[in-house]
N, C-alpha and C positions, 0 to 999 in steps of 0.2 A: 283365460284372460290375455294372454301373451298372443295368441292367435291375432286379435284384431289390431294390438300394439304393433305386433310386428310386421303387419298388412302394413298399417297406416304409415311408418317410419320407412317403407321402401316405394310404394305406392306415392306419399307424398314429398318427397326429398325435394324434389323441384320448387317447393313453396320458398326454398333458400337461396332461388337464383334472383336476381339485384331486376325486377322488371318493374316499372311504373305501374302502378292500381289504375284498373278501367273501373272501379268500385269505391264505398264508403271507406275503405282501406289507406287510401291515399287522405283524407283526411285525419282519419287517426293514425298513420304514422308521420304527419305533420304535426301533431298534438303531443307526439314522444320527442319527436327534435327540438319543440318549443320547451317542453317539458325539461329536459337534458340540460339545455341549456340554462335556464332559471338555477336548476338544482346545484347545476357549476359555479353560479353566481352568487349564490347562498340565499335565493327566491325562493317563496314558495308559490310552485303554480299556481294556486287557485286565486292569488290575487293577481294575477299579471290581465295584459291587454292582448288579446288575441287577434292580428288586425290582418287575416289574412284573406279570409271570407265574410262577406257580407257588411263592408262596412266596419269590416271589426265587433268585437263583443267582449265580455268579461266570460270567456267559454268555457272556460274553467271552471266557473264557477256555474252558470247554468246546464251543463252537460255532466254526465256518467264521465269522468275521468282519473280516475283509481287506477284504472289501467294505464293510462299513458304516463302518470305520473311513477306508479312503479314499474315498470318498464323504461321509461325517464330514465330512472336513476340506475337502471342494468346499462342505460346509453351512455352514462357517464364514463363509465372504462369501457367498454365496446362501442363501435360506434351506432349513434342510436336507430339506422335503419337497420343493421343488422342483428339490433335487440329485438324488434318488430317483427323481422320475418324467420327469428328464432322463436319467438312467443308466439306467432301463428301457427306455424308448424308443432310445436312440442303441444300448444293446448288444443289443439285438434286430433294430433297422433295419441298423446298420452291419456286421453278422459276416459275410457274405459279402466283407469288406473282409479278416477274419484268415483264413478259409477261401482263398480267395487268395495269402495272404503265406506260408501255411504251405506252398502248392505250391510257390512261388517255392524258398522254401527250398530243399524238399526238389529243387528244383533241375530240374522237370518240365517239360515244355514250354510254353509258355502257354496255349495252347490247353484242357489238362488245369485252372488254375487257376481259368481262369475258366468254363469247363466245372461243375468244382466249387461255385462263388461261385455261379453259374446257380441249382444245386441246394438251396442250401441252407436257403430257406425252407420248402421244401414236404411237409418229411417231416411226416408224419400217422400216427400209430403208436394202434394199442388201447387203448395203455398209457397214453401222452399224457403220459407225463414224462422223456422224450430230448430229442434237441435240434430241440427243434420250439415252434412259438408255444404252442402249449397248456398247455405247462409254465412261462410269464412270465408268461401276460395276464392280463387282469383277469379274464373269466373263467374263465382257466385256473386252475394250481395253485400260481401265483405262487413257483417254485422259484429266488428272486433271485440265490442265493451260486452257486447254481449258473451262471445264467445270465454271473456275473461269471468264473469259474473257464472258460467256454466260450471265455473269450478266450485265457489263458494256455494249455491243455492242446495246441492245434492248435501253436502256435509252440514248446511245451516237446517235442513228440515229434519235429518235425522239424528243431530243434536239437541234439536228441539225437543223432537221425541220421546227422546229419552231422559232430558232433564225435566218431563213431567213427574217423572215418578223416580228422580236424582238427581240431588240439588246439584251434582258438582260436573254435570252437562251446562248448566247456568249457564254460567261465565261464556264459554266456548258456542253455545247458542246466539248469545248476543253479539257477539263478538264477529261470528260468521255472519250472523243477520246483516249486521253495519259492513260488511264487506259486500255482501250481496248488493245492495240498495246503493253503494256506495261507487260500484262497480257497472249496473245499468239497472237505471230506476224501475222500471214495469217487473223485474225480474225481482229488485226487494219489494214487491208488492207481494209475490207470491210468496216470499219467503215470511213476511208478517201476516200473510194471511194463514199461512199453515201455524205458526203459535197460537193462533185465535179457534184454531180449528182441535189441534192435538188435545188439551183438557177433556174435551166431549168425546173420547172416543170410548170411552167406558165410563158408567156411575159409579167403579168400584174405588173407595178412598177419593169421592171428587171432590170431598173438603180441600183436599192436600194437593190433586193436581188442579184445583185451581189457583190455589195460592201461588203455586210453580210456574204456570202459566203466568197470571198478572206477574208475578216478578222478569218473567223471561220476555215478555213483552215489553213493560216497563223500561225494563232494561235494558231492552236493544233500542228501543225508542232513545232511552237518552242518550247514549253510546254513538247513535247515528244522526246524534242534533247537527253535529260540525255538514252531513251532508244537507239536512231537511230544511234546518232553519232560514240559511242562505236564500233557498229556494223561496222560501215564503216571504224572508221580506222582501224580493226584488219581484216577486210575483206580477207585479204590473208595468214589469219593466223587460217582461220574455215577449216576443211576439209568436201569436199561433199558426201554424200552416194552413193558409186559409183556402191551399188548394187542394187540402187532402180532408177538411172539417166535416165534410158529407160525404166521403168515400169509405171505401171498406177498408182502407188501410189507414184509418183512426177509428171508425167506427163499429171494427168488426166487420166480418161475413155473415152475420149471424145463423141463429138456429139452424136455418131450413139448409142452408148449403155446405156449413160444417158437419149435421149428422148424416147428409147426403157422401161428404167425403168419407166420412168416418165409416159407414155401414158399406161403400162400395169398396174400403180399403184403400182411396186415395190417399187417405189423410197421414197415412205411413209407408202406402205403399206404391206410390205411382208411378204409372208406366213399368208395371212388372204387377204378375198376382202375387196376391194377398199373403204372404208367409210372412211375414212381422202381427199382419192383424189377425194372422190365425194363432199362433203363439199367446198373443193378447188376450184374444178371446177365452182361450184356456187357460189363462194364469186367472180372468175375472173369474172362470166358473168355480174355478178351485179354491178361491178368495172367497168366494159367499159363501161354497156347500161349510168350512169351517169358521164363518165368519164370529161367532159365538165366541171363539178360543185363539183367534188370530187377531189378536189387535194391529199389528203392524199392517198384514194386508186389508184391515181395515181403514186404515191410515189411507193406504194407495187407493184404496175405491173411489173413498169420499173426496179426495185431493183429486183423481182423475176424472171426476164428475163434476167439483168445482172450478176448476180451472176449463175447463171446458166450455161450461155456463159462463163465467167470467168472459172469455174472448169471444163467443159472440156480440158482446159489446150494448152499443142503444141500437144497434140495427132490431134487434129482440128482446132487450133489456129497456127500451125507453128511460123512463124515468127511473127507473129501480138502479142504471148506471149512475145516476148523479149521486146516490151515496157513498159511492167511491172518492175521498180527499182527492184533488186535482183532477178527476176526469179528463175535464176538458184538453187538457197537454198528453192525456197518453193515446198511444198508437194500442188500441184493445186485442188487436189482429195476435200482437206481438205475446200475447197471453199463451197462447197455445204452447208453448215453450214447456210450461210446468205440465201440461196434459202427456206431453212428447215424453220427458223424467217421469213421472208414473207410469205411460207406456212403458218403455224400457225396464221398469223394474218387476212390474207384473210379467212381462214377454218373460224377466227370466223362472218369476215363480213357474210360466206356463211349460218353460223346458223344463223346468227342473220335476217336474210333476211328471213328462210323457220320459224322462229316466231314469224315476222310480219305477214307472210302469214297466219302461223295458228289463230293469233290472229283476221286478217280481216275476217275471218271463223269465229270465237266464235262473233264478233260482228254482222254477216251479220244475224246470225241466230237470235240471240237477239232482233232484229230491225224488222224481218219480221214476225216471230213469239210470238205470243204476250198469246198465251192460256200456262200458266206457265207448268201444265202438260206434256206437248208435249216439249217444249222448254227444259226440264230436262232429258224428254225419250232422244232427240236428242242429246244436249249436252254430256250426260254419252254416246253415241256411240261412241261420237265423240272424247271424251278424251281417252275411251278404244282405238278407232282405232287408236292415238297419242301414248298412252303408249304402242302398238302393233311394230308400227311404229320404234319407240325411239329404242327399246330394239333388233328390230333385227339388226337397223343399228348400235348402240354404242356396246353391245355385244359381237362382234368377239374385239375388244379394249380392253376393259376390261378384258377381258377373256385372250386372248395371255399377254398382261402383267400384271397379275396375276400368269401367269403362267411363266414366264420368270422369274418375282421377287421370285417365288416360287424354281424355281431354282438355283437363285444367293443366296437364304437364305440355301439350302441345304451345296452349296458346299460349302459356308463361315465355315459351322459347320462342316461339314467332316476336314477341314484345320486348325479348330482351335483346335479340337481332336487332327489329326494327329501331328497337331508339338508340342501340349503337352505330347502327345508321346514320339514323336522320339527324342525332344531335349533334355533331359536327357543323350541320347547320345553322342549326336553332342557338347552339352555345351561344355565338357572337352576339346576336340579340340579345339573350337573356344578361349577358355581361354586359353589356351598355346599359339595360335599363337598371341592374342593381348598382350599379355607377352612376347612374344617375335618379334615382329614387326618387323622384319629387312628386309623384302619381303615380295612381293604380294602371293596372294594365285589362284592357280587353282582345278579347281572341274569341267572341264569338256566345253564344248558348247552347245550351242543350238542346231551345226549339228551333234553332234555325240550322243557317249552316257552319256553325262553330259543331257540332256533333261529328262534321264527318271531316276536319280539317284536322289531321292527326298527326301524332310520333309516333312512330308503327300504328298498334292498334287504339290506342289511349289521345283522346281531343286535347286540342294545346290549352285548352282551359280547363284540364284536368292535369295536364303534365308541369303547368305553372306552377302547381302547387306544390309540385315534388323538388320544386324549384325555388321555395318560402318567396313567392312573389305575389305582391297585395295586387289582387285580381275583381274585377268585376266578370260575373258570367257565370261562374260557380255555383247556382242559386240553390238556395231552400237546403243549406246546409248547417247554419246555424239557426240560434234564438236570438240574434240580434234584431234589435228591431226595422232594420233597413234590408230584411232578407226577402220578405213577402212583397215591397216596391221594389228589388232590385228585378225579380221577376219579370217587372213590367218596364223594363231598362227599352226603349225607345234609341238606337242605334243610330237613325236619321236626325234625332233632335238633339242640336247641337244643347241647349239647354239641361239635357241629361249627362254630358259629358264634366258641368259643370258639378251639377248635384253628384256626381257617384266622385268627382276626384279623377279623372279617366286620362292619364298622361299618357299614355301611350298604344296605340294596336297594333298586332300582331297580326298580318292577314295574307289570308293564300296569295302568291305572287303575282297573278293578273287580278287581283282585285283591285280598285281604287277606295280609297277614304271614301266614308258616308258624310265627312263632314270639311271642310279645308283643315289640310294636314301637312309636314314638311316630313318627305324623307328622309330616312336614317341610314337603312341598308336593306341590302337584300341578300339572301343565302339560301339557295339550293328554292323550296316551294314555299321560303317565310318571308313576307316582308316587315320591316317595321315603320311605323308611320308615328309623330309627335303631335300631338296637338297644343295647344297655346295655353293649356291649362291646367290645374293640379291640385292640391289639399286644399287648398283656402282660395277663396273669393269675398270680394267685397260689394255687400249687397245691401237692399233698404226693406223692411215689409212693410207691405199693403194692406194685409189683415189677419185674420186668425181664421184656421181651422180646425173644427173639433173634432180629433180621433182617439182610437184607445187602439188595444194589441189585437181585438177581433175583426179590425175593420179598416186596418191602414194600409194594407195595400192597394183592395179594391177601392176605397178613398182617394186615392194616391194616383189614379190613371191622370186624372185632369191635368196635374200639374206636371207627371210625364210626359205628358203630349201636349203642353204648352212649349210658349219660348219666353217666359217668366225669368229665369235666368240669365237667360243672352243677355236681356235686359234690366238685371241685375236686379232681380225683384225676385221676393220669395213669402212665404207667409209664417206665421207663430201660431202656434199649435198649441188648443186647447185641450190639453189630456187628461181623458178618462173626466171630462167636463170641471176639470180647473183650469181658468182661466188664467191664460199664457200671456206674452209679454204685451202690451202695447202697442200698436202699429206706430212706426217714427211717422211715416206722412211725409219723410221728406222725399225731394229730384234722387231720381235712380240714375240720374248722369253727373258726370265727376266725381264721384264720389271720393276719388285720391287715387292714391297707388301703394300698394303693395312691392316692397324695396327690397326684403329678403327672405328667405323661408328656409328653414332647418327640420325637416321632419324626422323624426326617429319613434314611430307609431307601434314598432316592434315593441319597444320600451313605454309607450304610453308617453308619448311625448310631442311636442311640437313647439318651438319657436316661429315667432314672425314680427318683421318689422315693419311698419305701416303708416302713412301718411295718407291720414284722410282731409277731406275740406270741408268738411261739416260732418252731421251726425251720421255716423254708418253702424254698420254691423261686420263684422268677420265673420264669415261662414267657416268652419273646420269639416271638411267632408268626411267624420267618423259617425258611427252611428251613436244615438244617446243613449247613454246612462247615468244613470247621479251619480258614480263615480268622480264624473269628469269634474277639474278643477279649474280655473281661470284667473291668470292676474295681469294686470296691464301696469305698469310699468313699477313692477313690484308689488304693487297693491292688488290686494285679492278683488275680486269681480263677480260677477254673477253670471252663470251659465244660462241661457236660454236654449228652448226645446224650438228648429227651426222643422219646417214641412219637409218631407213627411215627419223625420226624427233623425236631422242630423244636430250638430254643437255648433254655438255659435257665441257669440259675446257683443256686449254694444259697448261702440266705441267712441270718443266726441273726437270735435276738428283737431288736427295736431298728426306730431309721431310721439308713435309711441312702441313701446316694446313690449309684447305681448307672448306669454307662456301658456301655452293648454297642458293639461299633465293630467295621467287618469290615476285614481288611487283606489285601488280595490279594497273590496269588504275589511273590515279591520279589526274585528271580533272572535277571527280563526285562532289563534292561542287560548282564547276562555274558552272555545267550544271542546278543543283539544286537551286540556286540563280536565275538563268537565266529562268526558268521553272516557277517559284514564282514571281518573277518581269511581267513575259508573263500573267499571270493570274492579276493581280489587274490591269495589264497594261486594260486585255479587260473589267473586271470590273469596270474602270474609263470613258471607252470609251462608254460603255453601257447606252447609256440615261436613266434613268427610267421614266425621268417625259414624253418620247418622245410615243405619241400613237405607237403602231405596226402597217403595212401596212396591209388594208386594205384586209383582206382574200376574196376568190370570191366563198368558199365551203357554200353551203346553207342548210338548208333542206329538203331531200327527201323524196318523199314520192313513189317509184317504182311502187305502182301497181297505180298510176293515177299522173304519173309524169308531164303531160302537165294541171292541174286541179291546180289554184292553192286555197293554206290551209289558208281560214283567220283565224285560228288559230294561224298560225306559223308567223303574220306580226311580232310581235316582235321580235324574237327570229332574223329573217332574218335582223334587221334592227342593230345586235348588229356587229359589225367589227370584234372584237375577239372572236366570237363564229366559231369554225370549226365543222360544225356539221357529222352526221354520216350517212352513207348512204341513209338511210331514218328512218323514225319516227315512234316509237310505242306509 
């Protein structure tokens, strides 16, 4: 086990050096610095305003963020980027450490564990977002909640396991479950989907391990309401990725191309032959020929068979994926995870099998050979042709990542060059606009030529972010519901600069504004440019539009490619076909003036003061959610839902003093109480002094499985002994 630990801790040191995320990375360690900060405040994150991407959102509360939040709170006394790229590194370098513990558990021989722990740097998949380094690193796809959920799920399935047939796993089953699921959703799929599964692995006492099971379910169900419930009531208030709804990365690869990877050895082993899938394949054969007397690796077949079938998704699942609770939000692709955790644990039953082997070799020779000279000539062949062996099958392993970390360490250093660089430049920008905060900032997209306008190697609508600055550009990084129109952000229409909040561009220095702009400055290849507009607008609607979450962005082109705004004119959105505010009908010209503005959206907050001349509307350029509250001159108000889904309020002739403030979910203490009671509740219920049922997994011994070992009467005679495939 020490072997891949101490690869990974010298191989990856450079994940510690201070470089800006070309990856999802930079998002979530923007979600630990928001995080840190609440926690210092005496907040809890999941109700704050997250208003950096998309419009803003309650992201906390819609997203997997266990992770940011405790790592948050490691940022409170460290500072919290460098809580982040201590948590990437240690839970990349050190998981061969939980891959280990979960053997243990599951009660397997040692050999098997670390066998496992061996493995489990090296998988290399097509796909490259399982559990493999490709899916962390810098330049990988920096899948962080993930990475943090990789610790829980190994120790939550083989708690499970073992609380079928011992109540006082219980507790500790549920308990990792709500970690798991708490930490990145599709991942606590798998982890409830294995307590639904463990009961059935045997008829032996299924009276009893079902009642264990529903309790272990139950139980982690309720334990994990503070994450689920949330989810469900705002359910129509997440919008879906409506640009990935028919692609393979929400709906699967299915069948035909996953067991195409899988059989040619892609799927763990690419770009290099097959020695993870050939391990594999040995640990399954050795898994059935005792399947009778090994529950545990029966445990890993069935999970490696389900979770497989799972992530192909409806691309081969059609209708049979709709029985999955929330389908429609999960990315299916991202299943394969739990296939990846079975691989690695079978890979190591599969060594730990070919070193029994070798060892009934070094003993046969021992035994039959008795003249010591000859017995050492043999032996030294016999370990040379082992270390021969070892080295050409480990080898392409070690070597491809060696060579991959050798590359993540390069370009870490070219990124942290480059923006020590270039930001000498960029600083003075970025300090005037958070000096002057009164709108978002644009720098470009991912489909245009914002992609290659960079800080070293990182686009300045990636680097914004590492810079907590409220950005349009960023897209399809939240569930807010203005992420799937922001997409469709219209760059020439001044109209859109209104709807998104767009104070300010950042743009390569012989560019000119797409729309009339006053210069700011210029520094090194940045210029900054002002436009005339910010949070709020004052506007009239025309009429209503009907969208819901699967259909508002593609909705949404017309009024991005209108000039509805310019001329102060917007619509009321009837959602999910309730019928939204009334059209005023009145002139969209004078409508007054807007006299001061105070935004503080970090906080979930906004003043403004406003002088209209008849009946208008403020527009607030955040995205909606029913959170948001509204009062005009102390008096509460009523929030309207404006096109596509920003916040707005109607206001009559007059000034007036006007407060937007968003107030998150407000129910997290009952769930938290309820979550705390569910756990001592199964900790009470937990017999200790009650034996565990009767295990029926024995001692194997493979190459003379029908022969039995008076060595091993004790060992067989113990109930709570689960033993390991077979005996060295």
């Amino acid at each position: 086990m020490l072997i891949p630990i101490v690869w990974n801790l010298y191989n990856l040191r450079t994940t510690l050096v201070p470089a800006d995320y070309l990856n999802d990375s930079s998002m979530h360690e923007q979600m630990v610095r928001l995080a840190a900060s609440r926690i210092s405040s005496g907040e809890l994150p999941l109700t704050t305003w997250f208003p950096y991407l998309g419009l803003g959102s309650p992201h906390f509360l819609h997203y997997q963020s266990l992770g940011a939040m405790l790592v948050g709170l490691i940022g409170t006394v460290l500072s919290p980027d460098t809580a982040f790229r201590w948590s990437t590194y240690l839970g990349v370098a050190l998981w061969p450490i939980c891959i280990f513990a979960s053997g243990k558990i599951l009660k397997l021989s040692r050999f098997i564990p670390a066998s496992a722990a061996l493995f489990s740097p090296f998988i290399m998949s097509v796909a490259g977002v399982g559990y493999e380094q490709k899916a962390y690193l810098w330049i990988g796809y920096g899948l962080w909640s993930q990475l943090i959920s990789s610790w829980f799920l190994p120790l939550a399935i083989a708690t499970a396991f073992r609380g079928a047939t011992d109540k006082r796993f219980i507790p500790w089953a549920a308990l990792l479950t709500m970690l798991t699921a708490a930490a990145h959703f599709e991942t606590g799929y798998l982890a409830f989907g294995a307590i639904l599964v463990i009961p059935f692995l045997t008829l032996k006492d299924l009276r009893k391990r079902l009642i264990n099971g529903i309790l272990m379910f139950v139980g982690s169900l309720v334990v994990s309401l503070w994450v689920i419930y949330p989810l469900i009531y705002y359910k129509n208030w997440v919008s879906i990725n409506e640009f990935f709804t028919a692609s393979p990365l929400e709906r699967g690869y299915g069948a035909r191309v996953e067991l195409g990877w899988l059989f040619s050895g892609r799927m763990f082993d690419y770009n290099r032959p097959p020695v993870f899938t050939l391990f594999v394949l040995v640990g399954i054969i050795v898994s059935i020929v005792v399947i009778k007397r090994f529950i545990a690796g029966r445990l890993l077949l069935i999970l490696f068979a389900a979770y497989l079938i799972v992530s192909f998704g409806p691309t081969s699942l059609h209708a049979v994926a709709d029985i999955i609770p929330g389908h429609t939000d999960l990315f299916f692709r991202r299943f394969i995870i739990g296939t990846d955790l079975m691989a690695i644990l079978i890979a190591g039953i599969g060594l730990d099998y070919l070193l029994f082997k070798f060892g009934s070799i070094l003993q046969y020779i021992k035994f039959k050979i008795t003249n010591n000279s000859v017995q050492i000539a043999i032996l030294t062949y016999v370990y040379a042709i082992l270390i021969l062996i070892t080295s050409v099958l480990l080898a392409p392993m070690f070597t491809q990542l060696y060579r991959y970390d050798a590359s993540n360490t390069t370009q870490i250093q070219v990124q942290n060059i480059g923006q020590i660089t270039q930001s000498q430049f960029i600083s003075p920008l970025i300090s005037y606009i958070k000096n002057h905060q009164t709108g978002r900032t644009y720098a470009g997209l991912p489909t245009n030529w914002g992609q290659n306008f960079v800080v070293g190697e990182v686009p300045v609508f990636k680097y914004l972010e590492s810079e907590d600055i409220q950005e349009v550009g960023y897209t399809l990084r939240t569930a807010s519901l203005m992420t799937d129109p922001e997409a469709y952000f219209n760059e020439n229409n001044p109209s859109d600069y209104i709807l998104f909040g767009i104070r300010y561009l950042i743009l390569p220095k012989y560019f000119k504004p797409f729309i009339p702009c006053n210069h700011i400055m210029t520094a090194g290849n940045y210029s900054l440019w002002q436009t005339p507009y910010g949070f709020v607008h004052l506007i009239t609607t025309v009429s209503n539009i009907s969208l819901n979450r699967h259909d508002i962005g593609m909705n949404s082109v017309g009024l991005l490619n209108s000039n509805m705004l310019i001329h102060n004119k917007d619509m009321g959105v009837n959602w999910n076909n309730v019928p939204g505010p009334k059209p005023l009908d009145t002139p969209s010209t004078n409508l007054g003036t807007i006299l001061s503005v105070h935004p503080d959206l970090v906080n979930g907050y906004l003043t403004a003061s406003v002088f209209t001349n008849r009946k208008a509307i403020l527009l607030l350029s955040a995205s909606y959610d029913p959170g948001w509250t509204v009062s005009i001159d102390n008096r509460p108000a009523k929030v309207i839902m404006l096109a596509p889904a920003v916040v707005g309020v109607e206001i009559q002739p007059g000034k007036h003093e006007i407060i937007f403030k968003y107030v998150g979910f407000q129910s997290y203490p009952l769930l938290f109480v309820l979550a705390f009671l569910a756990i001592v509740s199964l900790v009470i219920m937990a017999d200790f002094s009650r034996k565990p049922i009767r295990q029926i997994d024995k001692r194997i011994n493979l190459c003379d499985f029908n022969r039995k070992q008076s060595s091993l009467t004790d060992k067989q005679s113990d109930p709570d002994h689960i033993e390991s495939v077979f005996w060295i």
